[in-house]
MARSELUM-458196 format. One line per field, with one value per atom (N, C-alpha, C): residue in one letter; atom name; x, y, z. Coordinates in steps of 0.02 Angstrom, whole numbers, always signed. Layout:
aa = c(a / ...)
at = c(CA / ...)
px = c(X / ...)
py = c(Y / ...)
pz = c(Z / ...)
//
This chain:
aa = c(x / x / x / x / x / x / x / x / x / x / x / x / x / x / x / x / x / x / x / x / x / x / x / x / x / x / x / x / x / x / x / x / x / x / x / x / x / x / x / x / x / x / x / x / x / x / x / x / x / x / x / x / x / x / x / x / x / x / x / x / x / x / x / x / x / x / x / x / x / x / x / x / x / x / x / x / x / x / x / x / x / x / x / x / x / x / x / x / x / x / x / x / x / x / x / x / x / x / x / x / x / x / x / x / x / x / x / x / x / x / x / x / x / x / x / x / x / x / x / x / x / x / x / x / x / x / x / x / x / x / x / x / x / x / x / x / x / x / x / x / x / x / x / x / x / x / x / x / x / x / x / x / x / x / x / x / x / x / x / x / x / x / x / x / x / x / x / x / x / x / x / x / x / x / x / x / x / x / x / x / x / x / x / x / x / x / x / x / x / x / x / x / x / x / x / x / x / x / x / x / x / x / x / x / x / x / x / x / x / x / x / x / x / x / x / x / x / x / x / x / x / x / x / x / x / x / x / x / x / x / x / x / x / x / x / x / x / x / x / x / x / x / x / x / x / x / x / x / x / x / x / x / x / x / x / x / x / x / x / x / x / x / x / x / x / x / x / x / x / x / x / x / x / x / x / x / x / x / x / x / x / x / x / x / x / x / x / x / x / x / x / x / x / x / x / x / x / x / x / x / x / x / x / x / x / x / x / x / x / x / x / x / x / x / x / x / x / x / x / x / x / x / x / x / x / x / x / x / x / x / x / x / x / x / x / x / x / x / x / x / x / x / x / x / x / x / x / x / x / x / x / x / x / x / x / x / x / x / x / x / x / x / x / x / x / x / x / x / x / x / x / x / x / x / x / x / x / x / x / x / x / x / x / x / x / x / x / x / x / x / x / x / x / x / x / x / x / x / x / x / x / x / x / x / x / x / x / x / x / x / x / x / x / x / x / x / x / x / x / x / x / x / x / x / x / x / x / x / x / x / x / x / x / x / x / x / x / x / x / x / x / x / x / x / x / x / x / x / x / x / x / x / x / x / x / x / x / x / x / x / x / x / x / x / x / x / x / x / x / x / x / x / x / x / x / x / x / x / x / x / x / x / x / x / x / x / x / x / x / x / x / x / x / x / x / x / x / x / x / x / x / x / x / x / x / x / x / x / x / x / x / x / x / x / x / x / x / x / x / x / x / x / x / x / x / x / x / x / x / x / x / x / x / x / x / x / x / x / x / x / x / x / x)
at = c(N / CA / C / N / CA / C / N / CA / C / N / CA / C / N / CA / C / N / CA / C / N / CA / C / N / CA / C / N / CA / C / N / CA / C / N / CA / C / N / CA / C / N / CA / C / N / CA / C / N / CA / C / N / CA / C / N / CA / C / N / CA / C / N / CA / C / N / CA / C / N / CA / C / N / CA / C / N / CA / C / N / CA / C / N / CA / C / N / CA / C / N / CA / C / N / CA / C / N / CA / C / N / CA / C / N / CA / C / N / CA / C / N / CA / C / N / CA / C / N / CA / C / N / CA / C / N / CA / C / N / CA / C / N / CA / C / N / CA / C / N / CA / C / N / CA / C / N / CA / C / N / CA / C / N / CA / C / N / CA / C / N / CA / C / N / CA / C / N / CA / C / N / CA / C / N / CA / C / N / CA / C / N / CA / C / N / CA / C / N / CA / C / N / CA / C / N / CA / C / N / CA / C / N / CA / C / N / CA / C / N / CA / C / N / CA / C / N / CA / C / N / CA / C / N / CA / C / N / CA / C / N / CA / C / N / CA / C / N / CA / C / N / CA / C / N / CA / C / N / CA / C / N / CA / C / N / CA / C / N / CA / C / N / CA / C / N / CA / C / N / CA / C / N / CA / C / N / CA / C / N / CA / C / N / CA / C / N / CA / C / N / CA / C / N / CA / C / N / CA / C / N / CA / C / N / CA / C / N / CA / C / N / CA / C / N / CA / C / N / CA / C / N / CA / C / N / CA / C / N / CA / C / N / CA / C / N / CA / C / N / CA / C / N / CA / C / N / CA / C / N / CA / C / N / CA / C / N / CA / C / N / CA / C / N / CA / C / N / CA / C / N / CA / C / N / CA / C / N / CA / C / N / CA / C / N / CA / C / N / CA / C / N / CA / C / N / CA / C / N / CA / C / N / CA / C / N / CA / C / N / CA / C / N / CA / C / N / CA / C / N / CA / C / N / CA / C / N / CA / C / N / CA / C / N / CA / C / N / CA / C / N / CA / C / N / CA / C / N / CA / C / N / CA / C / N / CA / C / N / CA / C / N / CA / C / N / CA / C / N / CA / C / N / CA / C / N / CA / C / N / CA / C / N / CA / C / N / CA / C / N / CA / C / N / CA / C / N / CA / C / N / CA / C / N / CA / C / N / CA / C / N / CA / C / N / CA / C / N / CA / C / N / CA / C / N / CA / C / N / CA / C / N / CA / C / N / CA / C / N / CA / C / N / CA / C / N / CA / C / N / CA / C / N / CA / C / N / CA / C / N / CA / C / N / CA / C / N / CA / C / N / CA / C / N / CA / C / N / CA / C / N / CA / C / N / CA / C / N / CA / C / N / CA / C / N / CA / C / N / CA / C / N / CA / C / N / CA / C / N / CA / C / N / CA / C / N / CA / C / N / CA / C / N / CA / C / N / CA / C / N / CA / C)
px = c(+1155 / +1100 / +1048 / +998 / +970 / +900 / +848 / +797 / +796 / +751 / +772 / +822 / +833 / +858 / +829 / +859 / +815 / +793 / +733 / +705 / +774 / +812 / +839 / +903 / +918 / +943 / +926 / +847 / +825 / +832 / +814 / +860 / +929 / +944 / +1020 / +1050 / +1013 / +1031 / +1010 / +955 / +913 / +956 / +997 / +1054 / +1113 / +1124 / +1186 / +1153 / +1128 / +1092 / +1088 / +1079 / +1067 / +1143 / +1204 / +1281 / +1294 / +1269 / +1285 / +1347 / +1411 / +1470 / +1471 / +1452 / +1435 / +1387 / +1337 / +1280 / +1316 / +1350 / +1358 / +1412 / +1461 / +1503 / +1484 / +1446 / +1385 / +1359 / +1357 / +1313 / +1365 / +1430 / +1470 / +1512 / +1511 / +1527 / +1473 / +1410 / +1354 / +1394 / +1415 / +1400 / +1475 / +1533 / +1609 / +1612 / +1585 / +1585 / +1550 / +1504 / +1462 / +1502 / +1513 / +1570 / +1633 / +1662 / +1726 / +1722 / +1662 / +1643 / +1643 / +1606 / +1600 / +1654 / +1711 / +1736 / +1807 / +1823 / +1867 / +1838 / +1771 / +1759 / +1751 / +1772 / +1776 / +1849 / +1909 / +1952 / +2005 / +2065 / +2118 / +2148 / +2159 / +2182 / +2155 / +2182 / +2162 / +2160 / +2204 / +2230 / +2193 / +2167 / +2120 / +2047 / +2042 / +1966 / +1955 / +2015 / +2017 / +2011 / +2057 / +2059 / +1976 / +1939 / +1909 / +1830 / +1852 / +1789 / +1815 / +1880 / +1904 / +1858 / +1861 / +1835 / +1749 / +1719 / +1687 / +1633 / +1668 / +1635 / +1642 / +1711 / +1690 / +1665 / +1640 / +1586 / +1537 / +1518 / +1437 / +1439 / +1475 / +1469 / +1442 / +1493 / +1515 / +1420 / +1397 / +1348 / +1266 / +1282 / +1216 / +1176 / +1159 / +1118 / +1068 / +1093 / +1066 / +1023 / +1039 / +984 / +930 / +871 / +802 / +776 / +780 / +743 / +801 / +799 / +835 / +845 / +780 / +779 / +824 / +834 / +894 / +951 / +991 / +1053 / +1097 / +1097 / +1162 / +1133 / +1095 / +1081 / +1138 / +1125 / +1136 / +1187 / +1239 / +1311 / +1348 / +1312 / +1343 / +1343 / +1285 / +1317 / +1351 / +1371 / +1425 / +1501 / +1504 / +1574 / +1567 / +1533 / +1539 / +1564 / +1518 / +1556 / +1623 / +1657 / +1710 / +1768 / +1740 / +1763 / +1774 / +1747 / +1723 / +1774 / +1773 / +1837 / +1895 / +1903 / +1988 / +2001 / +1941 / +1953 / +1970 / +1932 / +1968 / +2041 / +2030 / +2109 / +2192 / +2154 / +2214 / +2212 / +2152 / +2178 / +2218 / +2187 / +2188 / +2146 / +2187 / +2125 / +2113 / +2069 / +2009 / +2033 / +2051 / +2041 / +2031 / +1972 / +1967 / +2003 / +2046 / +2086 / +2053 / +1976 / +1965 / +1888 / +1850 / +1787 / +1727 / +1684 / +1623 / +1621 / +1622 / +1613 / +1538 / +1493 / +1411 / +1417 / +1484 / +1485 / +1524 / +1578 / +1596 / +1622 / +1591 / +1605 / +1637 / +1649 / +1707 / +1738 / +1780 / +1819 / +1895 / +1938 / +2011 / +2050 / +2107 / +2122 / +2127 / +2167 / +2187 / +2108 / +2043 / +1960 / +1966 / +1968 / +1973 / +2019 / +2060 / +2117 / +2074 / +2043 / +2017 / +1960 / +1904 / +1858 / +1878 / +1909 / +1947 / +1976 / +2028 / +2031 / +1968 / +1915 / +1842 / +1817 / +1826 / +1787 / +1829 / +1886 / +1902 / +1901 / +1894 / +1879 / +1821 / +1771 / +1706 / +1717 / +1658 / +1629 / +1603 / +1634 / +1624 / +1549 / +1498 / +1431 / +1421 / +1440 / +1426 / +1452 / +1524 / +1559 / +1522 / +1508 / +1473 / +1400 / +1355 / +1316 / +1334 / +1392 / +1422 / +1439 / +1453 / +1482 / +1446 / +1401 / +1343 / +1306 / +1306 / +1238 / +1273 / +1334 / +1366 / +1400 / +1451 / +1472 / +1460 / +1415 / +1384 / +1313 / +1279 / +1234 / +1172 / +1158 / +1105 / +1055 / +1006 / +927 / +926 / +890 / +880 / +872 / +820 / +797 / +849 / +888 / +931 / +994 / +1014 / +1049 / +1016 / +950 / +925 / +923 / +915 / +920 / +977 / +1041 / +1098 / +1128 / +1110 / +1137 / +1094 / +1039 / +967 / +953 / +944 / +920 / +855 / +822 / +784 / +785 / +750 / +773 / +775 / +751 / +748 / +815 / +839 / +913 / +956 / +948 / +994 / +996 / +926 / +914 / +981 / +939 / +985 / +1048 / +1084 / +1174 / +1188 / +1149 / +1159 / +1181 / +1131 / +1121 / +1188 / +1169 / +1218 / +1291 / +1311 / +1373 / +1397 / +1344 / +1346 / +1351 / +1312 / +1338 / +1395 / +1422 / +1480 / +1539 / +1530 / +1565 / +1572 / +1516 / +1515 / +1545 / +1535 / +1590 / +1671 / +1678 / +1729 / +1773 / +1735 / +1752 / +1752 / +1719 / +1700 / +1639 / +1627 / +1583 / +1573 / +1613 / +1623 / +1592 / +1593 / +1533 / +1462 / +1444 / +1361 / +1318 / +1328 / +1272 / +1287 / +1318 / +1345 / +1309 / +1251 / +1219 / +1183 / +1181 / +1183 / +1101 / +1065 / +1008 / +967)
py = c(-2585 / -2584 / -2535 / -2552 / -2523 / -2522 / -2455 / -2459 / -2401 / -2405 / -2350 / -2384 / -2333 / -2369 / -2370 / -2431 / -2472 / -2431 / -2459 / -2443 / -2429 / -2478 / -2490 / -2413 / -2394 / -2320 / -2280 / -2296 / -2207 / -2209 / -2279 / -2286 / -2274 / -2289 / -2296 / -2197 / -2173 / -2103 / -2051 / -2097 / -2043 / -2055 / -2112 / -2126 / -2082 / -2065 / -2052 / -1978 / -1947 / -1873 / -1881 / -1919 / -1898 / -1923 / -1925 / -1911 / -2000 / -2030 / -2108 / -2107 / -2116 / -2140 / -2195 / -2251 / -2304 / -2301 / -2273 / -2288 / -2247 / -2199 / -2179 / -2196 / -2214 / -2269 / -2339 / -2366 / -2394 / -2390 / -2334 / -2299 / -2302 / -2277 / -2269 / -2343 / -2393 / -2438 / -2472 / -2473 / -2511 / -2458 / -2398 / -2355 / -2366 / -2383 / -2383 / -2383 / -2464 / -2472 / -2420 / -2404 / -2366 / -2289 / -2263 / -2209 / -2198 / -2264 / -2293 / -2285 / -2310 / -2316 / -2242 / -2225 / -2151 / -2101 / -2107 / -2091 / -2081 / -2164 / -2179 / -2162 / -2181 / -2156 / -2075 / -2036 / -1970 / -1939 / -1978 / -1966 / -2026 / -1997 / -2051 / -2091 / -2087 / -2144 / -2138 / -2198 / -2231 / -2195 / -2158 / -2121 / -2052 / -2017 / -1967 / -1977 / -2052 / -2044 / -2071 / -2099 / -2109 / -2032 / -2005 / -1934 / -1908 / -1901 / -1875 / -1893 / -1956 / -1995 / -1999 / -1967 / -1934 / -1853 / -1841 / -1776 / -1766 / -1816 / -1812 / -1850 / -1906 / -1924 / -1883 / -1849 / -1783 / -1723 / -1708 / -1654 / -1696 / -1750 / -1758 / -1766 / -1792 / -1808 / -1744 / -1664 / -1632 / -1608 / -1584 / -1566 / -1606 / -1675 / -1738 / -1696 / -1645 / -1619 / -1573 / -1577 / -1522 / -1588 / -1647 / -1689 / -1695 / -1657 / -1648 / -1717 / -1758 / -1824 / -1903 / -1925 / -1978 / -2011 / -2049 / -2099 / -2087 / -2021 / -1986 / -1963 / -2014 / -2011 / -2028 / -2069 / -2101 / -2045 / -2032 / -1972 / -1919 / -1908 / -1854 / -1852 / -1912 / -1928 / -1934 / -1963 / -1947 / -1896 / -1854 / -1787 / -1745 / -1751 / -1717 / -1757 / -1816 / -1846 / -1814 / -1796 / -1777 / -1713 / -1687 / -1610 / -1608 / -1646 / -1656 / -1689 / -1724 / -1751 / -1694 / -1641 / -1583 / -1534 / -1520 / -1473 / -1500 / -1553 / -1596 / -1588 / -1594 / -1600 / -1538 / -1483 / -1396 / -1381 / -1388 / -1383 / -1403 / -1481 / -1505 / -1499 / -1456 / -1439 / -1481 / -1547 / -1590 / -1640 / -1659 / -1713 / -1784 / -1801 / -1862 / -1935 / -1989 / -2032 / -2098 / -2133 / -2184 / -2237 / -2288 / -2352 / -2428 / -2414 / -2494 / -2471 / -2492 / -2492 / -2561 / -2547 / -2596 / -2650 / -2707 / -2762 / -2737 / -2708 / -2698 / -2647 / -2580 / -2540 / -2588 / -2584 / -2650 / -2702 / -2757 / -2814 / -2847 / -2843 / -2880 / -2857 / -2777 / -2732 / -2770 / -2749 / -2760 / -2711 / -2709 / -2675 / -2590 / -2608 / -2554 / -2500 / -2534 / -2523 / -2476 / -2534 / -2487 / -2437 / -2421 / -2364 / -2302 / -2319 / -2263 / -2243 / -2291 / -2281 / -2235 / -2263 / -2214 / -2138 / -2143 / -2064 / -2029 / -2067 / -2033 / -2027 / -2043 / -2027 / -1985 / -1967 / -1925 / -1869 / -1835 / -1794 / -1751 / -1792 / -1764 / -1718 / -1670 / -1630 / -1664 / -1624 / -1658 / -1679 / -1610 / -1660 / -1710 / -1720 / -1788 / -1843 / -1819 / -1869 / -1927 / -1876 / -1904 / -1926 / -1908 / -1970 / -2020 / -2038 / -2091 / -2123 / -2113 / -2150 / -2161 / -2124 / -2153 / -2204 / -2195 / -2241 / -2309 / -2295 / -2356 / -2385 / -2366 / -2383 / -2402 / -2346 / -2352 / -2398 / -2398 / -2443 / -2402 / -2337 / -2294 / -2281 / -2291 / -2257 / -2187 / -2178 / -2096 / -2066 / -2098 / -2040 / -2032 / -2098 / -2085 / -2015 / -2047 / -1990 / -1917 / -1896 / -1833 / -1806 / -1851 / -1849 / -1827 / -1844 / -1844 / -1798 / -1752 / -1711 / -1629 / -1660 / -1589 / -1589 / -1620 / -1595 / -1652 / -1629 / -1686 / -1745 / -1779 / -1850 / -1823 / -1788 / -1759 / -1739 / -1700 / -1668 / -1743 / -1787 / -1830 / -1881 / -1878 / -1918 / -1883 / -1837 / -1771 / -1779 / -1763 / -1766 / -1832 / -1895 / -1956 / -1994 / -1951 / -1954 / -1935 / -1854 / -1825 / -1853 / -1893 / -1911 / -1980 / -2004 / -2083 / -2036 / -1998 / -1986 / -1943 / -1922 / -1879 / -1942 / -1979 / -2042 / -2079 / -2088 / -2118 / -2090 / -2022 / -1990 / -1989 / -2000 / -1992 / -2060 / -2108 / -2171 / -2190 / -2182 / -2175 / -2226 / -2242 / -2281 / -2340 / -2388 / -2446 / -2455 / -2401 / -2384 / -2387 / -2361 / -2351 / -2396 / -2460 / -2497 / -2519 / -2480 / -2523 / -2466 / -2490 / -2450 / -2500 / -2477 / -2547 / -2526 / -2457 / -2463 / -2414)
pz = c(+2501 / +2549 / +2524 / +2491 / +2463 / +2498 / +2516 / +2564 / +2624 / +2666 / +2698 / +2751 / +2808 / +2862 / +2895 / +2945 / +2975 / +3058 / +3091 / +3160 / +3196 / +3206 / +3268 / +3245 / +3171 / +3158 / +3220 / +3214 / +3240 / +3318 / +3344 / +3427 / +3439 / +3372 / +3403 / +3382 / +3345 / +3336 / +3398 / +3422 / +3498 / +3542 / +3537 / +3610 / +3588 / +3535 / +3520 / +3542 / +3487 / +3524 / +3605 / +3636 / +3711 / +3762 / +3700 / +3747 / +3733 / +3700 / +3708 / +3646 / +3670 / +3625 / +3577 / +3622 / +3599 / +3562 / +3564 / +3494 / +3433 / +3442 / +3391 / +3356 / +3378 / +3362 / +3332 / +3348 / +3317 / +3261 / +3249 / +3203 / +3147 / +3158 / +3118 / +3083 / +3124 / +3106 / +3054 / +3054 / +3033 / +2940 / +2938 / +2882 / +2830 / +2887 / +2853 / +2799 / +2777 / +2716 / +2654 / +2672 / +2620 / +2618 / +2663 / +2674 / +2642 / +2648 / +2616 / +2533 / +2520 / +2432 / +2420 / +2455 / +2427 / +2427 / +2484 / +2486 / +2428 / +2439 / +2373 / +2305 / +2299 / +2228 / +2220 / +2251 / +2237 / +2257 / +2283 / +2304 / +2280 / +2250 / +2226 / +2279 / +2320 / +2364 / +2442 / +2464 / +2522 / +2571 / +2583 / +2625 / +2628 / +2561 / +2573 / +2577 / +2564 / +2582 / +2666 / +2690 / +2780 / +2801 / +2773 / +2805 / +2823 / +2726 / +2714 / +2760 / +2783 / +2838 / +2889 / +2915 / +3006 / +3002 / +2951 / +2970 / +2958 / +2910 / +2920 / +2985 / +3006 / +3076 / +3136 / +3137 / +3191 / +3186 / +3115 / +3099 / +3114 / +3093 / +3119 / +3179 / +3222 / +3312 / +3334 / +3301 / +3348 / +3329 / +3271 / +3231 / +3253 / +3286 / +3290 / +3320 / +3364 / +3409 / +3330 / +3287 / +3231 / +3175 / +3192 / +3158 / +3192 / +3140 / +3171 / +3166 / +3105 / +3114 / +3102 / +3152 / +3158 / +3111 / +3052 / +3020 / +2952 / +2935 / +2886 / +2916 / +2955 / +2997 / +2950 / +2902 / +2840 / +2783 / +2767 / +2723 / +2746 / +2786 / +2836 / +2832 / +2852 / +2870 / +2795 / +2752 / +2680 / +2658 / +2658 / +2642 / +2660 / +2721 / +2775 / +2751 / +2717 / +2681 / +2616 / +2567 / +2510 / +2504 / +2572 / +2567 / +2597 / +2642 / +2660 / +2576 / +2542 / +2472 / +2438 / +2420 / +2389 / +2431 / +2477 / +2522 / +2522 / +2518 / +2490 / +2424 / +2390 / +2297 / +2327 / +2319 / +2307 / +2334 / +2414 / +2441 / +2407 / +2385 / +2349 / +2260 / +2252 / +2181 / +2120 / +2115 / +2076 / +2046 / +2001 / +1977 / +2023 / +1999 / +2054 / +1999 / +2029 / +2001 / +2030 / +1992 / +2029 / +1993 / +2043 / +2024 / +2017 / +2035 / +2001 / +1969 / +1943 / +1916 / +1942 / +1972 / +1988 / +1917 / +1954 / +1879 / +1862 / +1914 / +1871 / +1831 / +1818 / +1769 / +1698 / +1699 / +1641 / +1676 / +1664 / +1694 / +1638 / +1563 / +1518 / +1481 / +1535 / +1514 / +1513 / +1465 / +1500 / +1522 / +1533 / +1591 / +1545 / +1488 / +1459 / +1448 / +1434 / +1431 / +1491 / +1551 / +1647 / +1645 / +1624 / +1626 / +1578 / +1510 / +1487 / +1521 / +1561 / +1583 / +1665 / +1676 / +1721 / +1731 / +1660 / +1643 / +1628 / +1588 / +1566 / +1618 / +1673 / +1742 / +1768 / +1785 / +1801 / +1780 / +1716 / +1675 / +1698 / +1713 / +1734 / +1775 / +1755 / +1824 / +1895 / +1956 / +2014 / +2013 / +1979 / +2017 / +1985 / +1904 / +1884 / +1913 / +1943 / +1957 / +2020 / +2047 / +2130 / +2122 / +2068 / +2052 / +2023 / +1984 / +1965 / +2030 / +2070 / +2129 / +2165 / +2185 / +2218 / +2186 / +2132 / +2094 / +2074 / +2057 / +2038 / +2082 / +2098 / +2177 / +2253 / +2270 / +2330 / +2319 / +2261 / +2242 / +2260 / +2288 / +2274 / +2237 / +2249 / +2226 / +2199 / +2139 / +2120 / +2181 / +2219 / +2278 / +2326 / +2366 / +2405 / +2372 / +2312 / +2295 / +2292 / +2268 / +2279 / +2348 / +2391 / +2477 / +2482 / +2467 / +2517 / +2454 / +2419 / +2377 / +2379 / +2412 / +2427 / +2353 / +2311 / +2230 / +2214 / +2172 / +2140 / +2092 / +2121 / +2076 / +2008 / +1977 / +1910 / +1873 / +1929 / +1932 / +1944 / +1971 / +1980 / +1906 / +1879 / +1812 / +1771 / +1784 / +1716 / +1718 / +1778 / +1806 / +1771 / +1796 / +1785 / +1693 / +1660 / +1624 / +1559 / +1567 / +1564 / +1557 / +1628 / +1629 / +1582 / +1606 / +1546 / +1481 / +1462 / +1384 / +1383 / +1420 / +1415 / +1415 / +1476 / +1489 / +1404 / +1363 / +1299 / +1242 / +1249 / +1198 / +1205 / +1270 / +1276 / +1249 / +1275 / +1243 / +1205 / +1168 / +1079 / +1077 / +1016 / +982 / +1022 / +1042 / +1053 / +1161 / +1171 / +1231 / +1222 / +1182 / +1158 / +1192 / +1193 / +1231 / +1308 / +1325 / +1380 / +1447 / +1477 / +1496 / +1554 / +1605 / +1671 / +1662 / +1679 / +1705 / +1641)
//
């Protein structure tokens, strides 16, 4: 879903700000999915990225009275899961791995390819890691990601960047062109 969000967001965030359950429940359903991506792609299984989006939907409920502008409510709400992603990575003091890969990152990998591309992603530094997941995964815009990270698209080029070539060495030679955007 790529774009801003939509009008009926910023009604349905003024109901929720003014005690409405239902809108914001609402709110949270319209996002699952995009939550979910982000979640799993920064967290090894299923089960910690549910966790990691229980806690982050009752930090934003309890927190909604502190969003000054409605129309950056999924901004808002993603970065309140990343930092929840980010307090699980530390707590549990391990490595991150993701178990499947977007066919738009290699789409005519085989499996043994997805398993190294995998460990090479896990390897990474968290911030690279989480523009990898946003951008590839969640399907994010430079800017949305500079939004929901507080940094500049510049900084997100760079991270981005950065990680694909770190991602390429690690893989060796036979990565080099394989470059979605």
């Amino acid at each position: 879903m790529r774009g801003g969000p939509v009008l009926e967001d910023e009604q349905g965030v003024r109901q929720a700000q003014a005690g409405s359950k239902e809108a914001f429940a609402a709110l949270i359903r319209q996002y699952e999915l995009a939550m979910y991506r982000v979640a799993r792609g920064m967290l090894r299984s299923d089960e910690d990225a549910a966790d990691a989006i229980q806690d982050a939907v009752v930090s934003a409920y309890q927190s909604l009275h502190q969003l000054r502008e409605p129309r950056f409510f999924r901004t808002w709400l993603i970065r309140i899961l990343i930092n929840q992603c980010k307090a699980m990575l530390r707590r549990q003091s391990r490595t991150v791995y993701l178990d499947t890969l977007p066919e738009a990152v290699a789409p005519h990998v085989s499996i043994d390819e997805s398993l190294d591309m995998e460990a090479s992603i896990n390897r990474l530094h968290v911030e690279h890691k989480e523009v990898i997941v946003l951008f590839y995964f969640a399907d994010w815009s430079l800017k949305e990601i500079a939004d929901a990270l507080q940094v500049s698209e510049g900084t997100v080029k760079s991270r981005l960047n950065r990680a694909r070539a770190k991602l390429a060495s690690m893989r060796g030679p036979a990565s080099k062109g394989e470059d979605r955007r």
